[in-house]
Each structure stands twice: as C-alpha cells, then as structure tokens.
KOLTOR-415303 format. One record per residue (C-alpha): chain; x, y, z. Coordinates in steps of 0.2 Angstrom, whole numbers. Layout:
REM residues N
<atom "A"; <X; Y; Z>>,
...
REM end
This chain:
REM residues 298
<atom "A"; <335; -278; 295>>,
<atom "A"; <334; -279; 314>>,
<atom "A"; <337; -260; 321>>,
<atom "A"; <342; -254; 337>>,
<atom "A"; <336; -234; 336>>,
<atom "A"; <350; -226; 346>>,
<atom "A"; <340; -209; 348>>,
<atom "A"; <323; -206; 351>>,
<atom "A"; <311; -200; 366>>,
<atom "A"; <298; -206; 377>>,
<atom "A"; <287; -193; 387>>,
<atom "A"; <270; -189; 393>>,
<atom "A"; <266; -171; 395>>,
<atom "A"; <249; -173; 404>>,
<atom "A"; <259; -182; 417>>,
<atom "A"; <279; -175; 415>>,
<atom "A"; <287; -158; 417>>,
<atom "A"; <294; -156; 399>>,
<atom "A"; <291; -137; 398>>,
<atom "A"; <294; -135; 380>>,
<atom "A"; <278; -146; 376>>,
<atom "A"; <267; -137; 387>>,
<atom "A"; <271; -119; 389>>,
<atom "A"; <265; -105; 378>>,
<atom "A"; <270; -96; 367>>,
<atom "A"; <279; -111; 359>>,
<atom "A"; <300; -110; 358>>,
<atom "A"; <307; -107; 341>>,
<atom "A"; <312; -125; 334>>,
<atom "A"; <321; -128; 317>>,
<atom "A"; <307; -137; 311>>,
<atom "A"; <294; -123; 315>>,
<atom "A"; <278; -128; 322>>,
<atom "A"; <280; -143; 333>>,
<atom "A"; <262; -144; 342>>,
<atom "A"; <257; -162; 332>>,
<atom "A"; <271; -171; 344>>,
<atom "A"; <266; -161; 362>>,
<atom "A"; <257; -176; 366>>,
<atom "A"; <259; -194; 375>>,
<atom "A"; <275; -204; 365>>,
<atom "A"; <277; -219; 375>>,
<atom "A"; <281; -239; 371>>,
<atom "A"; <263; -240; 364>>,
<atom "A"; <265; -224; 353>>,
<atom "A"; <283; -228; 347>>,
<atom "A"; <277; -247; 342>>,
<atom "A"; <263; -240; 333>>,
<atom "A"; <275; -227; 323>>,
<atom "A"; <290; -241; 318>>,
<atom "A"; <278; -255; 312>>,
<atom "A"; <282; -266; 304>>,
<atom "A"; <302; -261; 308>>,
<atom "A"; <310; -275; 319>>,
<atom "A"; <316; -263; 332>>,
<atom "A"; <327; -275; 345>>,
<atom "A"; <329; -261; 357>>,
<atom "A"; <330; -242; 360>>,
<atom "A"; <342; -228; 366>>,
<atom "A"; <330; -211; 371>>,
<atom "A"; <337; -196; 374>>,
<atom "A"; <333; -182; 389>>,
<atom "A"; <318; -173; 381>>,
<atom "A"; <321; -155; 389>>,
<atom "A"; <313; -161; 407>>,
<atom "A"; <312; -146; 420>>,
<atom "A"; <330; -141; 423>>,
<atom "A"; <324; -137; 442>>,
<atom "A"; <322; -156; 443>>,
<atom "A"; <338; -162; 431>>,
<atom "A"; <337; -181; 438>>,
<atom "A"; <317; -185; 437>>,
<atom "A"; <318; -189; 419>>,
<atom "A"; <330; -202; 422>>,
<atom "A"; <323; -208; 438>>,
<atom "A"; <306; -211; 428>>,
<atom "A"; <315; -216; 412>>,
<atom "A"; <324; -232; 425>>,
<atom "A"; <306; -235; 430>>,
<atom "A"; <298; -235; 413>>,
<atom "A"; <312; -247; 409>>,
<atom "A"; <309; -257; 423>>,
<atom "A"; <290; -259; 420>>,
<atom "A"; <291; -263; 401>>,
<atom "A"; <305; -278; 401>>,
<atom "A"; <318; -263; 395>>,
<atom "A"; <311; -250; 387>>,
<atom "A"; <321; -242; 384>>,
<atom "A"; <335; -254; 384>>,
<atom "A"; <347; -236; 389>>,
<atom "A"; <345; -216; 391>>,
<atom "A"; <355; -202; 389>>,
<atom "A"; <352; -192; 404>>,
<atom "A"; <351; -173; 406>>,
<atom "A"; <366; -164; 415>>,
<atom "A"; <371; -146; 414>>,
<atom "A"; <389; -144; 415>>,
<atom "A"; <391; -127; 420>>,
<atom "A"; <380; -129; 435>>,
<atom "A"; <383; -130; 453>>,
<atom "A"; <374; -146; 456>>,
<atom "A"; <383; -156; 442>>,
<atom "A"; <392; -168; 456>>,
<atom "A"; <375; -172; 464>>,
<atom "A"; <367; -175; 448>>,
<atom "A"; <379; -185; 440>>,
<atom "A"; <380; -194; 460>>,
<atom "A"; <362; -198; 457>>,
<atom "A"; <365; -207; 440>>,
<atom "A"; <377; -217; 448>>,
<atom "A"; <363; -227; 454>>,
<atom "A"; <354; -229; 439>>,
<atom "A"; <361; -243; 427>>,
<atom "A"; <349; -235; 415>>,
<atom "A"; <359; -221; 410>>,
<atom "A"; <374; -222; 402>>,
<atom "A"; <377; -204; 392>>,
<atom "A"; <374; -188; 399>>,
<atom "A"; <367; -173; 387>>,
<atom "A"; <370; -154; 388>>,
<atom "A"; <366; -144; 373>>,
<atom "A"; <380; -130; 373>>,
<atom "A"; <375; -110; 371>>,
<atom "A"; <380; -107; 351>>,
<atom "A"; <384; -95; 341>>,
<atom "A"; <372; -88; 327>>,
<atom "A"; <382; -95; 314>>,
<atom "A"; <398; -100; 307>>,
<atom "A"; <413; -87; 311>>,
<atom "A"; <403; -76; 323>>,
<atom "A"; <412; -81; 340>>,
<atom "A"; <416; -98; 351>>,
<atom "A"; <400; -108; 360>>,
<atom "A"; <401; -115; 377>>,
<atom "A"; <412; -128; 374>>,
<atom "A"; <426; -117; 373>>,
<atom "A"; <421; -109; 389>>,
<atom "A"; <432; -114; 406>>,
<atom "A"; <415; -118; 418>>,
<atom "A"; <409; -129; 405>>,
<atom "A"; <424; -137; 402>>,
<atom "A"; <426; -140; 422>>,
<atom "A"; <411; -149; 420>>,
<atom "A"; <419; -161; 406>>,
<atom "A"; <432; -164; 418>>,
<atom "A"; <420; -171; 433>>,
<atom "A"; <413; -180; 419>>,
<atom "A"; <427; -189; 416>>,
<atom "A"; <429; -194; 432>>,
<atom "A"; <411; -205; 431>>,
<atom "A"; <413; -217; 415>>,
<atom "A"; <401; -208; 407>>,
<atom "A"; <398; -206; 390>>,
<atom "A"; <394; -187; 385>>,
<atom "A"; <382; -184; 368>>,
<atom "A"; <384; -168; 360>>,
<atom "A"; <371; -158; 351>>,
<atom "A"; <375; -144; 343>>,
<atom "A"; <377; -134; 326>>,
<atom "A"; <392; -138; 316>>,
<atom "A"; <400; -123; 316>>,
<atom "A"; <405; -129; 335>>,
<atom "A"; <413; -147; 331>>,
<atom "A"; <431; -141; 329>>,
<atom "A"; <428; -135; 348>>,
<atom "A"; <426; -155; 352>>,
<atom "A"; <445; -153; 352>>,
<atom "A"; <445; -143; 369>>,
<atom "A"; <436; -160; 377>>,
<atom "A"; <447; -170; 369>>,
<atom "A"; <461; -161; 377>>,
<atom "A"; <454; -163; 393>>,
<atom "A"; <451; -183; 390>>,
<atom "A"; <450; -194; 377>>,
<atom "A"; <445; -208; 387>>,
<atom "A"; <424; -197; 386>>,
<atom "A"; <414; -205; 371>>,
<atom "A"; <409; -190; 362>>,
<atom "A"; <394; -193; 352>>,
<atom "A"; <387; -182; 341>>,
<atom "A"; <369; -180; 339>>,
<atom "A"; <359; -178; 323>>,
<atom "A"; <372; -178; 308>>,
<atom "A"; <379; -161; 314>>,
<atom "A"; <364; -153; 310>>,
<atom "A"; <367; -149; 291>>,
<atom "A"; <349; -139; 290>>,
<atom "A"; <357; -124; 278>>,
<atom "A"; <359; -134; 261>>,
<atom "A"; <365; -120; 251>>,
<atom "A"; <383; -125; 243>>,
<atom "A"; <390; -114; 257>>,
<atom "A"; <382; -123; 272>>,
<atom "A"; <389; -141; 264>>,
<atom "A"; <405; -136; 262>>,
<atom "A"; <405; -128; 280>>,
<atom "A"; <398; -144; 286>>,
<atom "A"; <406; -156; 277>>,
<atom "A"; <424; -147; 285>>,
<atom "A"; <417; -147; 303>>,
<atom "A"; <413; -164; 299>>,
<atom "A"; <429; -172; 292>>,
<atom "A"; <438; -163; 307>>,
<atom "A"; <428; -170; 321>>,
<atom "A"; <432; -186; 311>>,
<atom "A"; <449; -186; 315>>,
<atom "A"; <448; -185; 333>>,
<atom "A"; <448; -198; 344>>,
<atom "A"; <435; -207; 352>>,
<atom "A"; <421; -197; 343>>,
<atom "A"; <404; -205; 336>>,
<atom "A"; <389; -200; 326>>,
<atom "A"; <372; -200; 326>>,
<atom "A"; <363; -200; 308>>,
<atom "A"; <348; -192; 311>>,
<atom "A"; <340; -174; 314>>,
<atom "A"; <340; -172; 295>>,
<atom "A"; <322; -164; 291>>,
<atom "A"; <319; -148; 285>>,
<atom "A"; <308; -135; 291>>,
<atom "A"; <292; -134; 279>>,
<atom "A"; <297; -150; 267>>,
<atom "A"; <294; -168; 269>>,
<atom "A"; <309; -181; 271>>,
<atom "A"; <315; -186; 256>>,
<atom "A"; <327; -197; 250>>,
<atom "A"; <334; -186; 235>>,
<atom "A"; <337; -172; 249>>,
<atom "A"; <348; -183; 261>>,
<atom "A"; <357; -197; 253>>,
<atom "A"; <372; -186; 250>>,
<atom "A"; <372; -181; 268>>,
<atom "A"; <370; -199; 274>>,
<atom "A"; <384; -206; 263>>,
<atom "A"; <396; -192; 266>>,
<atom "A"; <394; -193; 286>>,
<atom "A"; <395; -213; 285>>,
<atom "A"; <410; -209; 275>>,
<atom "A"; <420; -198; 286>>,
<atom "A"; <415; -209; 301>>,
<atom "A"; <414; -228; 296>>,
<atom "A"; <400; -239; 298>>,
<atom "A"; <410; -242; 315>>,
<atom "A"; <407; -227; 322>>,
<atom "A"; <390; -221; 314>>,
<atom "A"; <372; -225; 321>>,
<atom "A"; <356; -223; 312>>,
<atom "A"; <341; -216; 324>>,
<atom "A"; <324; -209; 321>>,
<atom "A"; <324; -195; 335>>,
<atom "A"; <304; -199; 335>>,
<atom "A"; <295; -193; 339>>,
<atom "A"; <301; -176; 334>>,
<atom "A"; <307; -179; 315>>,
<atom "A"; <289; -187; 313>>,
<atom "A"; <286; -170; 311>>,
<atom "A"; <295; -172; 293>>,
<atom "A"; <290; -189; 288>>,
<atom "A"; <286; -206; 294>>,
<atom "A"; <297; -218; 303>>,
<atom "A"; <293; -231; 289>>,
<atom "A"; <299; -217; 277>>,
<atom "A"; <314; -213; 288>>,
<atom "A"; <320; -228; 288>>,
<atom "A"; <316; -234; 272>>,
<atom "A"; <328; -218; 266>>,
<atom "A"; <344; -224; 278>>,
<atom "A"; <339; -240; 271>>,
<atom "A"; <342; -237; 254>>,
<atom "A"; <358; -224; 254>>,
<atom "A"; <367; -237; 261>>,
<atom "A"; <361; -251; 250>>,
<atom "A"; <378; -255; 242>>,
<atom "A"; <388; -255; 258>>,
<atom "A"; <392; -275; 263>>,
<atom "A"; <380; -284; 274>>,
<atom "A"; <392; -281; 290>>,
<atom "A"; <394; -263; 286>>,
<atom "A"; <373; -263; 286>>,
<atom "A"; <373; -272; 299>>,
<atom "A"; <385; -259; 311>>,
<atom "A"; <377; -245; 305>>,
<atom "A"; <357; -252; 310>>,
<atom "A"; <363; -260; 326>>,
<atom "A"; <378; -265; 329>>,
<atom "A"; <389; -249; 333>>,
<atom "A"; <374; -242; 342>>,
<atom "A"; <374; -258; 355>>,
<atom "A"; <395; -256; 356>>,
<atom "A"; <394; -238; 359>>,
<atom "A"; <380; -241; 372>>,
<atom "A"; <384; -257; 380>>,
<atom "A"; <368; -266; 376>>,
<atom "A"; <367; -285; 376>>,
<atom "A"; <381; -293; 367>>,
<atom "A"; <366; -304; 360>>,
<atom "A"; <359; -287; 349>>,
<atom "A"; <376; -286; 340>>,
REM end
C-alpha cells in the first residue's frame, strides 16, 4: 500500500526554537514523559522509522515553534522542502488567531506555496460540560474570518468535548476546510468518554466541509495496540467516509506508544475489509484531495 502520512513533524532542536523540546521543567503532555522524541527528526529519521512503508509523500504539522517567531517554521519548513525534492510535499503552518499580527503572518504564507493549512490549538475546557473553549469566543472567531479571506485551510486540534463548537466556524464560512486532528482525541476510554466522543463525533460529521485525521490514538503508559483502537478507527471511518478520512502517524510523537511499522500495520488491518478504493482514500487519496498534492499521488 502506497501511503501519503498526512500528519507528522520534522524539527531539530539543537538548531530550531521549539520551546517545548528544550525547556525545563517538561510541559504536561497526554502521553506523559516525552523526552525520547526531544531530539533531531528530520527526512533521514522519519525514513529510518516508516521502513519498509512506501511512504509517497508527507503533510507535517507546526511542532509548537517560538510563538515570538510564528512564521520561521514555515519559512524553514519551504526550505527543507526545497532542499530535499519535497519533503515535505505540504505544511500546516502555525497561526494564532486571536493575535494582533494574524494579517501579517497569514501575509507571509502567502508567499510560501508550501503551506496550505494553518494550526491554532484553541484554550479548552477541563472536560466535557464545564464551559465553551476559544472557538466560541469573538477574537477568535474574528480570526476565522480573515482566515477565510486567504484560501486557506484551517486544522483543528482539540478535545472532543469542543467539536460541536466547529458549528460557530461553520457559520462564519463553509467555504474553510476544517480538519480535525488526531481522531478527536478519544484518550478517556471509559464507556462514558466513547459515548461522549462517539456524539461529538457523529455531530461534526454532519457539518459541511469538515475532515479528519485518524491518528493521536496512544495511550499514556500502554503500548499501541490494535485490540485497543480498532473500534475507534472504524467508528471514526464510519462517521466520516473513507472520502473524508486520513490515516497519519503524527511521528514522531506517537513513537512514544509504538512503532510506525506497528501503527500502520494496526490502520492497516481495521480496515481490512473495506474495498480496495476505500483503502486506497483512506492511505493516500483523500489526504492528496484534501491537500492539493500531485494529481499523480491519488
């Protein structure tokens, strides 16, 4: 199966401001202690990890570069690019849309062919039913709006309890991809959090113009396991269609709960008995629509 991995990272923090990697104390992270991936990931490291995959190309995602500096990711990510033959083949770019110096950022990635999606991880709430996120707040949404105005697309990471929110952007334009990063994060697994998720889910579903990601599915202190996320996988492929649903590794972070091989080789078999043109959008093909890659990878 030829794979295009619509979420991952590249980044070097002996080089790159990625505070996160490099600062003490360490942040808290959902997957606890995340000190084995503060380290160079680049095309060497992400080849070395996917073997023997036939990875056709790559989507990476803004790793949590320097806020102070919100283009220089993006600007080396074009260079990267560039250098390697495309590699990445497209970036999601960082963006804070509550921030005075949104037009000027989103003026810069104007010039770069290299982005095509713009990230800003909302504030949230604690959990589900204790208040609105920052979705639902009017400087954020202002910042939709410009958005709107620049034909990008806008991904969206944040806790499922927040999905039904998406409506808001949707009433401010349809015309924004929405894409929703790793599965909606469904990390509580008690029959409380499914059910939770599994409704946050099935309503973003129904709004217009609205993808997802399956990815981000580790859990803190276990290994990735296949008996632990085929429901997830078939029940988010489900809601969305193989036509709007992406496969991705988000390495090198989830390598922090198993191997790409193992990854993979889980996606690979919970859809086993969908038809060879479903497979086939859900490995590659959506993610090279969604993305605009070359009509050659689809």
């Amino acid at each position: 199966m030829k794979i295009i991995d619509a979420h991952h990272h590249y980044w070097d923090p002996a080089r790159n401001p990625h505070p996160w990697l490099t600062e003490r104390p360490m942040i808290p992270f959902r997957y606890g202690d995340y000190s084995a991936v503060c380290t160079r990931f680049l095309p060497a490291e992400y080849d070395a990890a996917s073997a023997p995959w036939d990875v056709v190309a790559t989507v990476t995602m803004e790793g949590e570069w320097d806020p102070a500096d919100p283009t220089g990711e993006a600007v080396w990510m074009q260079a990267l690019a560039q250098e390697t033959g495309g590699r990445p083949a497209a970036h999601v770019a960082q963006a804070w849309l509550d921030r005075a110096d949104l037009p000027a950022v989103l003026e810069r990635y104007a010039d770069l062919p290299i982005v095509r999606s713009v990230r800003h991880k909302p504030r949230s709430a604690a959990g589900p039913g204790q208040g609105t996120g920052a979705m639902s707040e009017p400087g954020y949404q202002d910042g939709f709006r410009r958005l709107a105005a620049t034909g990008l697309m806008f991904d969206l990471q944040t806790n499922w309890w927040h999905l039904p929110e998406i409506a808001a952007l949707r009433r401010i334009s349809e015309d924004v991809p929405v894409i929703i990063n790793h599965t909606g994060l469904p990390a509580d697994r008690s029959a409380e959090g499914i059910a939770g998720w599994q409704a946050a889910l099935r309503e973003a579903a129904g709004m217009p113009n609205v993808f997802l990601k399956i990815s981000g599915l580790g859990l803190k202190g276990q290994p990735w396991r296949l008996e632990d996320n085929r429901d997830i996988i078939r029940f988010a492929i489900d809601m969305f269609g193989p036509q709007r649903a992406m496969f991705a590794s988000n390495f090198p972070v989830d390598g922090l709960c198993g191997s790409f091989d193992t990854i993979f080789s889980g996606f690979d078999a919970a859809c086993a008995d969908y038809s060879g043109t479903e497979r086939i959008a859900l490995f590659r093909s959506t993610a090279a629509r969604v993305y605009g890659l070359a009509p050659t990878l689809v």
